[in-house]
NUGU-959058 format. One line per field, with one value per atom (N, C-alpha, C): residue in one letter; atom name; x, y, z. Coordinates in steps of 0.001 Angstrom, whole numbers. Atoms other than C-alpha are relative to their C-alpha. Layout:
BEGIN
r = A ...
a = CA ...
px = X ...
py = Y ...
pz = Z ...
This chain:
BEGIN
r = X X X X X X X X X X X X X X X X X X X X X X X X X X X X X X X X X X X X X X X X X X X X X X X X X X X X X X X X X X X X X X X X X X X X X X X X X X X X X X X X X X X X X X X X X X X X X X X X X X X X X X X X X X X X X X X X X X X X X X X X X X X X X X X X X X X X X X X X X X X X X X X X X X X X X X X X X X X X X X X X X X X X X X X X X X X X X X X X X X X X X X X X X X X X X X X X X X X X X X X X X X X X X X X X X X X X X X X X X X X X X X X X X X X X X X X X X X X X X X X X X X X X X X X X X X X X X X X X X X X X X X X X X X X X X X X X X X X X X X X X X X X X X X X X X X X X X X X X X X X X X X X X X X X X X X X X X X X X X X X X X X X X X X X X X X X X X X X X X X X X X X X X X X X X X X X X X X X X X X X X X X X X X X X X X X X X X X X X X X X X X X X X X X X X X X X X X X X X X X X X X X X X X X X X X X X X X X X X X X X X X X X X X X X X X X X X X X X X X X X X X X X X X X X X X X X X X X X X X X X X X X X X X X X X X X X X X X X X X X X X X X X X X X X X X X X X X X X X X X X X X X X X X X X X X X X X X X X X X X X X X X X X X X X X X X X X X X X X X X X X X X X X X X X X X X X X X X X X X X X X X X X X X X X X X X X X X X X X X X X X X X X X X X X X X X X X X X X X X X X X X X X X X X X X X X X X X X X X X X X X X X X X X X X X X X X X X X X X X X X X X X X X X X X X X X X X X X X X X X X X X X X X X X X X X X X X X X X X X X X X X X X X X X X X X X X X X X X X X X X X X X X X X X X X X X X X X X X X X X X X X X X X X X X X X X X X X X X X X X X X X X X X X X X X X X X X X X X X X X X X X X X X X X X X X X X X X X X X X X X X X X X
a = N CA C N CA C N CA C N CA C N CA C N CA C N CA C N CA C N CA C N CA C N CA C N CA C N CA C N CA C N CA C N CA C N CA C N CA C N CA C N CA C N CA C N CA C N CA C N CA C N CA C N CA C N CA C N CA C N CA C N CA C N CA C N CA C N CA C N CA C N CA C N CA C N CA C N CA C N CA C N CA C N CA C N CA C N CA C N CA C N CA C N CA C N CA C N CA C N CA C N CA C N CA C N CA C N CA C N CA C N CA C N CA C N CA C N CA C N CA C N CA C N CA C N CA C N CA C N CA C N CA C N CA C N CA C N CA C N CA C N CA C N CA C N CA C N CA C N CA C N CA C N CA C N CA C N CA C N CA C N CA C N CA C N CA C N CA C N CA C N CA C N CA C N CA C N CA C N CA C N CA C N CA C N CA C N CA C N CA C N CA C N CA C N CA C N CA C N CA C N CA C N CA C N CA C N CA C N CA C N CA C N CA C N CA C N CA C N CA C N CA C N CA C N CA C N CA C N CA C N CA C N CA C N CA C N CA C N CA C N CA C N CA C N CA C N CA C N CA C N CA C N CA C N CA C N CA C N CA C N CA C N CA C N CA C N CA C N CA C N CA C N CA C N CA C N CA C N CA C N CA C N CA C N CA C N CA C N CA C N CA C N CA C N CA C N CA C N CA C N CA C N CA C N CA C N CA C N CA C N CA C N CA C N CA C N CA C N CA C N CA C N CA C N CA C N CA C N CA C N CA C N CA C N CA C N CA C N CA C N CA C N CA C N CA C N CA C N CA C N CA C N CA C N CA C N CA C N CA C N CA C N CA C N CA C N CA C N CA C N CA C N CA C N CA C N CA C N CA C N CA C N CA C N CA C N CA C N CA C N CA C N CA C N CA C N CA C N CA C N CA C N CA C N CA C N CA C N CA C N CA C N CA C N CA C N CA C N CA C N CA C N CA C N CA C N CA C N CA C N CA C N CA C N CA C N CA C N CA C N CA C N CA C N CA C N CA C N CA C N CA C N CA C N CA C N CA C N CA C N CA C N CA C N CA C N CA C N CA C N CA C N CA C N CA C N CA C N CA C N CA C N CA C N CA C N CA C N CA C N CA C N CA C N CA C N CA C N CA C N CA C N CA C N CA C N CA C N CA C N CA C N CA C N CA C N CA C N CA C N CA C N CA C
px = -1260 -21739 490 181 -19752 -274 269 -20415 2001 -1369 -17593 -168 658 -17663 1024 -788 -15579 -575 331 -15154 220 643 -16181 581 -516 -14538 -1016 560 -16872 743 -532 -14033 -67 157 -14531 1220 -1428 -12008 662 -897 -11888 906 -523 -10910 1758 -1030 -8548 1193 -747 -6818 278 -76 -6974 1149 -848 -4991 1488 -1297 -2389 269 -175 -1968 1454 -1415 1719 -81 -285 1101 -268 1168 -2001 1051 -278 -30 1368 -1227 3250 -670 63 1312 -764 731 -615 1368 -796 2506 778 -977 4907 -974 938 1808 29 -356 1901 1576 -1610 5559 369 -428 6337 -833 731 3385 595 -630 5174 1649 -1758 8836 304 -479 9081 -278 -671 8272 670 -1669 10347 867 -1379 12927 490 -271 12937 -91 -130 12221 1049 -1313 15185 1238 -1253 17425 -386 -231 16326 1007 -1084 19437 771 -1586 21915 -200 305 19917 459 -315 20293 1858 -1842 23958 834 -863 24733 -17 432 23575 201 -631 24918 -1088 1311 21313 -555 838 21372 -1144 730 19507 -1485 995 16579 -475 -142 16221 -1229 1276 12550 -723 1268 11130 -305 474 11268 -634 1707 8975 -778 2146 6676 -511 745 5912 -458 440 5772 -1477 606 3636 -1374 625 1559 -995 1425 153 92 246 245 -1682 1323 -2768 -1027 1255 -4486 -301 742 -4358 -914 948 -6151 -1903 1261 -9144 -371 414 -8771 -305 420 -9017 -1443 920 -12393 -980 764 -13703 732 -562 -11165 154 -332 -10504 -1632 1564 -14038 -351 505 -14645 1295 -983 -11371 705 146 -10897 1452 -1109 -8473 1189 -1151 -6056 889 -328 -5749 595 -613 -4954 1200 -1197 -2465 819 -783 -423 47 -272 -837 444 -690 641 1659 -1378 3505 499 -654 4198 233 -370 4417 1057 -1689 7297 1053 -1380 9130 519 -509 9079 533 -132 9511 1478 -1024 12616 1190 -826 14167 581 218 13555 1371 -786 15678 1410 -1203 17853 1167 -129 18632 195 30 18293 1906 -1168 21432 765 -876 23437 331 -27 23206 571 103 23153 1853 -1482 26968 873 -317 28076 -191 94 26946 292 -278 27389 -1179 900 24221 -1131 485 22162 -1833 1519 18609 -553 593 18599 -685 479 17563 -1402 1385 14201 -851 934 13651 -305 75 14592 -1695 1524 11549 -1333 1277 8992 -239 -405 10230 -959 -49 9812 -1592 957 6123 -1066 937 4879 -24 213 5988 -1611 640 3748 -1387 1012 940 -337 -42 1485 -488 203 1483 -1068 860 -1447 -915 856 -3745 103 -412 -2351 -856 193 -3051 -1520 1584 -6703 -928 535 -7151 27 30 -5809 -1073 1011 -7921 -1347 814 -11134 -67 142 -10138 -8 -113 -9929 -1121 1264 -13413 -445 188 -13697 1099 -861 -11467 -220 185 -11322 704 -675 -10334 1406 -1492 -7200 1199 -1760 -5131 65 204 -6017 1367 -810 -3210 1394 -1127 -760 515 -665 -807 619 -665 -507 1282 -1207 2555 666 -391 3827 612 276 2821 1281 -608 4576 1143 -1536 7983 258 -406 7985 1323 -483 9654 1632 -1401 12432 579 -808 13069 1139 -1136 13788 1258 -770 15923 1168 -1016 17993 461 -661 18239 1232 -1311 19893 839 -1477 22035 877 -691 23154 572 -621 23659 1248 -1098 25500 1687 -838 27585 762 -179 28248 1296 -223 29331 -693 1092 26314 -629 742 25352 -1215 1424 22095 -553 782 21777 99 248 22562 -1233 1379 20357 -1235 1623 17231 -151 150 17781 208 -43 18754 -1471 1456 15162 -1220 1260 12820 -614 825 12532 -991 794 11002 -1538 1770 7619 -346 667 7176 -1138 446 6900 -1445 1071 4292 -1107 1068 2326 -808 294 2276 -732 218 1526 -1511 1274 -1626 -630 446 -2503 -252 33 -2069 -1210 568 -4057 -1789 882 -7068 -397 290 -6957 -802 -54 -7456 -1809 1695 -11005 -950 1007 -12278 -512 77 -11584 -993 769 -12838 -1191 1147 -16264 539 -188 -15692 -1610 1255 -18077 381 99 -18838 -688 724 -19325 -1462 1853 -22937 -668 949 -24009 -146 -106 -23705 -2015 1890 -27485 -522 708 -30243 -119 463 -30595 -1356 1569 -34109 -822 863 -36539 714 -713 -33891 1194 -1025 -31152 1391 -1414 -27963 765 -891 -25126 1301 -783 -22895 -138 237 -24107 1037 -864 -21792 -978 764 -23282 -808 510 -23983 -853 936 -25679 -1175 1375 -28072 -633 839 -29098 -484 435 -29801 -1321 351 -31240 -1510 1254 -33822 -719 826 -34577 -583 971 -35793 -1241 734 -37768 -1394 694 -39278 -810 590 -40004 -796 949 -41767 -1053 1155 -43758 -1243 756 -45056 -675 595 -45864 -1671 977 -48352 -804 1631 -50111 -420 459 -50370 -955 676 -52215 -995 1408 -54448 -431 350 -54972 -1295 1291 -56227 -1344 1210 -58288 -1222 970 -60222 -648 919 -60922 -1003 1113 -62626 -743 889 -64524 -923 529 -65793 -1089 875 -66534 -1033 1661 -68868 -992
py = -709 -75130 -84 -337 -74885 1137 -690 -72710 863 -297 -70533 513 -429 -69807 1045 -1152 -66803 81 -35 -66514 1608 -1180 -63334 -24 100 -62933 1090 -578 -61490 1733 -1603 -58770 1033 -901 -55909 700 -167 -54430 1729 -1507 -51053 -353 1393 -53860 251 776 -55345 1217 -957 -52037 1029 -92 -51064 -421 1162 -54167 108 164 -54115 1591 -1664 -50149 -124 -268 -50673 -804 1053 -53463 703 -812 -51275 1149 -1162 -48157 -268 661 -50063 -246 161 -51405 541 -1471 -48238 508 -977 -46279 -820 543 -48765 -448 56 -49172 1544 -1923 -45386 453 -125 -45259 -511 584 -47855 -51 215 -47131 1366 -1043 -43663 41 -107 -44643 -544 956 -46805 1174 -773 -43578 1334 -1279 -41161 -397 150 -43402 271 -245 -43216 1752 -1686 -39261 383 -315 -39027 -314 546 -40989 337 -482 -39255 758 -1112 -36860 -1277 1400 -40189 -848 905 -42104 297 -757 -39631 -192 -647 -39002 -1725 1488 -42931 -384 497 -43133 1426 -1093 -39618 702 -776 -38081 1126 -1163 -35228 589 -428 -33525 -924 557 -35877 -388 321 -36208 300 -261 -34277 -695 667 -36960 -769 554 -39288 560 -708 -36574 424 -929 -35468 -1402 1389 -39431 -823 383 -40419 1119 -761 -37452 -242 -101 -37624 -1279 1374 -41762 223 -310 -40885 598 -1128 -37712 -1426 1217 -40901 -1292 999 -43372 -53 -294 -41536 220 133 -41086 -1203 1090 -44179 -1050 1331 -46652 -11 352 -45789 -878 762 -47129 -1519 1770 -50077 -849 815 -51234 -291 33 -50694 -1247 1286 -54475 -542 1070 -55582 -181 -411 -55804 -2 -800 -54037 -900 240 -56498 -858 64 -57504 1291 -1384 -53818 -7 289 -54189 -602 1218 -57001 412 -292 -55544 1364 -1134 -52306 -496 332 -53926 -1034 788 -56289 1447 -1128 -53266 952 -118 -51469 -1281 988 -54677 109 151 -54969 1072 -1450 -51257 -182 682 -52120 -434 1307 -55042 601 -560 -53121 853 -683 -50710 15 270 -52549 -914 880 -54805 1078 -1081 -51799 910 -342 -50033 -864 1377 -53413 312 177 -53902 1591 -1063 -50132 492 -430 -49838 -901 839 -52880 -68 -95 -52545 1677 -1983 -48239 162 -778 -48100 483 -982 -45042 -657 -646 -46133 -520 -220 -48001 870 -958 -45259 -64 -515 -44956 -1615 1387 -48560 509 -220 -46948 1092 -550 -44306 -786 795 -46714 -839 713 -48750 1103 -872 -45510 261 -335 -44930 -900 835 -48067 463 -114 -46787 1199 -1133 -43465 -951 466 -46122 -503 240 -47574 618 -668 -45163 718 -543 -43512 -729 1007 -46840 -164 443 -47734 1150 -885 -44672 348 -503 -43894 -1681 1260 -47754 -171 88 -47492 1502 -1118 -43946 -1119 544 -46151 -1449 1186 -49194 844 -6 -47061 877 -482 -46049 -1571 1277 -49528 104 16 -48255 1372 -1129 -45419 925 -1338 -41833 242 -134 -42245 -1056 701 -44738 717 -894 -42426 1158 -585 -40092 -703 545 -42876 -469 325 -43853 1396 -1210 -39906 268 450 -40198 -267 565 -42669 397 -728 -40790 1391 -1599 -37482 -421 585 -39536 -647 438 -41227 442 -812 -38615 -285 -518 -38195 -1683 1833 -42279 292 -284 -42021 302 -929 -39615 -492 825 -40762 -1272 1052 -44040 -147 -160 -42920 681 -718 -40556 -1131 1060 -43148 -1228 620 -45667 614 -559 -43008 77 -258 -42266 -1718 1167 -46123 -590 712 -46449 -360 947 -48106 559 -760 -47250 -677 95 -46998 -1629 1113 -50412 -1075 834 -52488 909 -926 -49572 -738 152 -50549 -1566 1622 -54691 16 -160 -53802 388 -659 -52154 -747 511 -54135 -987 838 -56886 606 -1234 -53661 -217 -87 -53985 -1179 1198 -57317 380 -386 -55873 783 -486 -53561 -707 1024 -56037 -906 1300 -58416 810 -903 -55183 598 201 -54783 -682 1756 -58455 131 284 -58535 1090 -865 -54981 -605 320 -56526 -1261 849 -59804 208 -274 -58089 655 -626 -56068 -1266 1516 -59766 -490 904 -61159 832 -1185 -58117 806 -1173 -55776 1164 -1069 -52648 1141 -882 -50574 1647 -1634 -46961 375 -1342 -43867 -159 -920 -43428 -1510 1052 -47294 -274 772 -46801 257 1005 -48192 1559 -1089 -45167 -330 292 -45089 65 297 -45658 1725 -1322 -42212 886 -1177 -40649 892 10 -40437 647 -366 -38563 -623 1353 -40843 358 -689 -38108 -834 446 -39847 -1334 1264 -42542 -946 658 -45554 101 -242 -44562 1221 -1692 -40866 -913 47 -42669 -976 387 -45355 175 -726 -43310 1157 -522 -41050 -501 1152 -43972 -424 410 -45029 1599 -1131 -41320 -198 373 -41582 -1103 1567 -45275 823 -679 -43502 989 -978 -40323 -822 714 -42677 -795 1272 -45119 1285 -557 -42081 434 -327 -40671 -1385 1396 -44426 -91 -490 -44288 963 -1236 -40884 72 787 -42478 -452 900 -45209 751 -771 -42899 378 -936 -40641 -1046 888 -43601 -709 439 -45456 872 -1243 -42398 350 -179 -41662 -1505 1324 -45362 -334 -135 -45128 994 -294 -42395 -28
pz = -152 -8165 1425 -1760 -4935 534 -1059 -2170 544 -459 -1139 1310 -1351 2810 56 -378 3993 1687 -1719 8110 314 -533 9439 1670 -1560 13093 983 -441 15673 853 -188 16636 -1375 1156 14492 -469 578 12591 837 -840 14855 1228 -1179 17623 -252 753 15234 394 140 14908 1168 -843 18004 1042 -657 19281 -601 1062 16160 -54 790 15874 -916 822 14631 -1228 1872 11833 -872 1132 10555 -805 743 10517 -882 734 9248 -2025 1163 6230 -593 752 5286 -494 451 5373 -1147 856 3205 -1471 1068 569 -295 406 345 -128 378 359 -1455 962 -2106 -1069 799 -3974 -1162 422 -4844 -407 518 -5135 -1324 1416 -8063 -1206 952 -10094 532 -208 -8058 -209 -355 -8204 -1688 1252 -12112 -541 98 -12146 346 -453 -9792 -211 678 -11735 -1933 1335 -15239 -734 516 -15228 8 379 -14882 -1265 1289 -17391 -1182 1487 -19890 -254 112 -19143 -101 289 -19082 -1943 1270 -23088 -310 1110 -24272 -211 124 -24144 636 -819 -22136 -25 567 -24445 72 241 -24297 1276 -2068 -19882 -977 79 -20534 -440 505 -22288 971 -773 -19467 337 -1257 -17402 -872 529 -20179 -69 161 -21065 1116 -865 -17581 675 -27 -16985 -699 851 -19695 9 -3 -19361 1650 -1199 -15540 -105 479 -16470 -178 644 -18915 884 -845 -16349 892 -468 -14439 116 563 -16425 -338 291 -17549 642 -1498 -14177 -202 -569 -13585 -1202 1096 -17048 -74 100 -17640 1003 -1237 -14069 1171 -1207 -12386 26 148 -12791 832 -1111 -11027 1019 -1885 -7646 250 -831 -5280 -498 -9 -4878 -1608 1530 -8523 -733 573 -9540 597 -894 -6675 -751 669 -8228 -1117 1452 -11757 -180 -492 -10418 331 -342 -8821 -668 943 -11391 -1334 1615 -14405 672 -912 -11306 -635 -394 -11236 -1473 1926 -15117 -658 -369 -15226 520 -505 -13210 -919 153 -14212 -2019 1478 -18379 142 83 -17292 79 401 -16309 -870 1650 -19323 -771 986 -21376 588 -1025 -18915 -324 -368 -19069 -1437 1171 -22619 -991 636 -23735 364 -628 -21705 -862 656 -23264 -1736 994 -26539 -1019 154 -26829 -1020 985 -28530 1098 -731 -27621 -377 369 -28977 1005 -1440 -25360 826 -729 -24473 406 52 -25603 101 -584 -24009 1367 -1168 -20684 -9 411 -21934 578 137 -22646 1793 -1825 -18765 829 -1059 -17070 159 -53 -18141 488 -497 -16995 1405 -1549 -13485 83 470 -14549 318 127 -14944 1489 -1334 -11965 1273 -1732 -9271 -535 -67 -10786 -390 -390 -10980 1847 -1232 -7512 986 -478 -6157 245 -86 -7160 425 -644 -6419 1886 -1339 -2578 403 -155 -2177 139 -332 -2734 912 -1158 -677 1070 -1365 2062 656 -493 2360 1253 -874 4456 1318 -992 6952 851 -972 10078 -1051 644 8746 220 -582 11169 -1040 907 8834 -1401 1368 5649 104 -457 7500 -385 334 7153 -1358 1686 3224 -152 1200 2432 640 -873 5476 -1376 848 2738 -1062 1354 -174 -202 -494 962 108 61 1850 -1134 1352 -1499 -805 469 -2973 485 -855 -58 -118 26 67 -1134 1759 -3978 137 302 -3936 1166 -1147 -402 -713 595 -1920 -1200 966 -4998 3 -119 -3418 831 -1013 -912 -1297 1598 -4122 -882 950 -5976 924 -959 -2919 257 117 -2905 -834 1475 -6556 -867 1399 -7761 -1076 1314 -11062 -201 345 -12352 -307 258 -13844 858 -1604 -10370 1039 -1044 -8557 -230 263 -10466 0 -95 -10320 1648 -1140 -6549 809 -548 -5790 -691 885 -7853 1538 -1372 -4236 420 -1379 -2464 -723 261 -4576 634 -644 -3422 1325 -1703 216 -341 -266 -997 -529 319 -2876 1304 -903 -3 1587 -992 2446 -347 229 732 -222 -451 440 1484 -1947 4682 143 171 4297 -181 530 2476 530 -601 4112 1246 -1420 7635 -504 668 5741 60 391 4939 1123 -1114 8435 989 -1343 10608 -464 591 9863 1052 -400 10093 978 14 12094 387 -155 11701 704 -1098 13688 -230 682 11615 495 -262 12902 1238 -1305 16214 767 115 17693 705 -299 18647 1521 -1433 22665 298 -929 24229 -3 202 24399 -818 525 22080 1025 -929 24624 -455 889 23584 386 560 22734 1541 -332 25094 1354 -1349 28577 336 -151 29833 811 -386 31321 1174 -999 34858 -13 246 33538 -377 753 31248 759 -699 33612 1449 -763 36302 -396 621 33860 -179 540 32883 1536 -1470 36299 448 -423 36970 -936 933 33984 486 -653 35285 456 -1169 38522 -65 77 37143 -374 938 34598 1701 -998 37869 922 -1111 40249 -1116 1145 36903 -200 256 36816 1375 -1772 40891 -24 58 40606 -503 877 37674 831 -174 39262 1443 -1077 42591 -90 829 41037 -958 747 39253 1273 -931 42325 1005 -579 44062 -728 753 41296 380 29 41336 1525 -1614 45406 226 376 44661 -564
């Protein structure tokens, strides 16, 4: 079979991140952003949906059904997905958005054009893939980011936490525009790309760099606390030396006088 090599870079990835602070925290936050908008943006556009297809009466189903396989996806990642790696969930997250998307808006297009209401319950079925989405995505970036410092864990939920406010800005700014719902959602489908490709760069950067942790850093010499900076502890050690050598001197005395009498 072949051999597959993978290059390992001798800077470590706390280095890495160190050097880059703005990429890192750039493509934490827009993976946590965009990992959350694609179903705010359909929660926040459930009162127009309804009202474009004569359904007022029926808005709640989008949030109990998105709701509802949201809950089951949850339980369900760790059994069906535990076999397939990060950035594969990635891509099969932001491909079921785009389709999610693009559903809705075919369904919108067609449902205006044609005046039939049972579009509706295509836009439904669209909306819950986002549901699936951000709650695979979600419990998938949580465990990638045990391979990383505690400090960029700050910037997905950053992300996470603006999700909401993007959505909602976007489609007021849209509405405020003109744009109706079914250009909105063929207008926003590009944006997953970015986050696909923002956790691709994300996961690439894990491969290239080792991460090292607080808990591996090396034991100092007699049990030395870690707290000493370089000039404490080897000063520290040279007293040490110096007690040890005066205690074999002192042996060494005391043996040859014994010996001379």
């Amino acid at each position: 079979g072949k051999m597959k090599l993978s290059f390992v870079s001798k800077t470590t990835l706390n280095q890495s991140i160190e050097a880059n602070k703005l990429k890192y925290y750039f493509a934490f936050f827009v993976v946590g952003l965009l990992n959350k908008s694609g179903v705010a943006m359909v929660l926040t556009a459930a009162e127009g949906l309804a009202d474009d297809f004569n359904m007022e009466s029926e808005m709640a189903l989008i949030l109990f059904c998105i709701t509802l396989v949201g809950v089951a996806s949850r339980f369900l990642t760790g059994v069906i997905c535990i076999k397939i790696k990060h950035t594969r969930r990635i891509c099969i997250c932001a491909a079921l958005t785009i389709i999610s998307f693009l559903t809705i808006f075919v369904a919108c297009y067609y449902g205006d054009k044609t005046k039939n209401n049972h579009f509706f319950y295509l836009v439904v079925g669209a909306g819950t893939l986002t549901g699936i989405a951000e709650s695979v995505g979600e419990i998938t970036i949580v465990g990638f980011l045990h391979g990383f410092p505690s400090s960029l864990i700050s910037e997905v939920s950053s992300g996470t936490g603006f999700g909401g406010v993007f959505a909602t800005l976007t489609l007021l700014g849209a509405s405020s525009m003109g744009i109706s719902n079914t250009v909105f959602f063929l207008a926003t489908s590009p944006l997953i790309l970015l986050y696909a490709y923002s956790f691709y760069w994300i996961d690439r950067q894990k491969r290239t760099y080792k991460y090292k942790s607080e808990l591996e850093e090396p034991m100092l010499p007699n049990n030395k606390s870690t707290d000493y900076n370089d000039e404490e502890y080897e000063a520290e050690s040279l007293r040490d030396t110096s007690v040890d050598s005066i205690i074999d001197i002192d042996e060494q005395t005391q043996n040859n006088k014994k010996l001379s009498i």
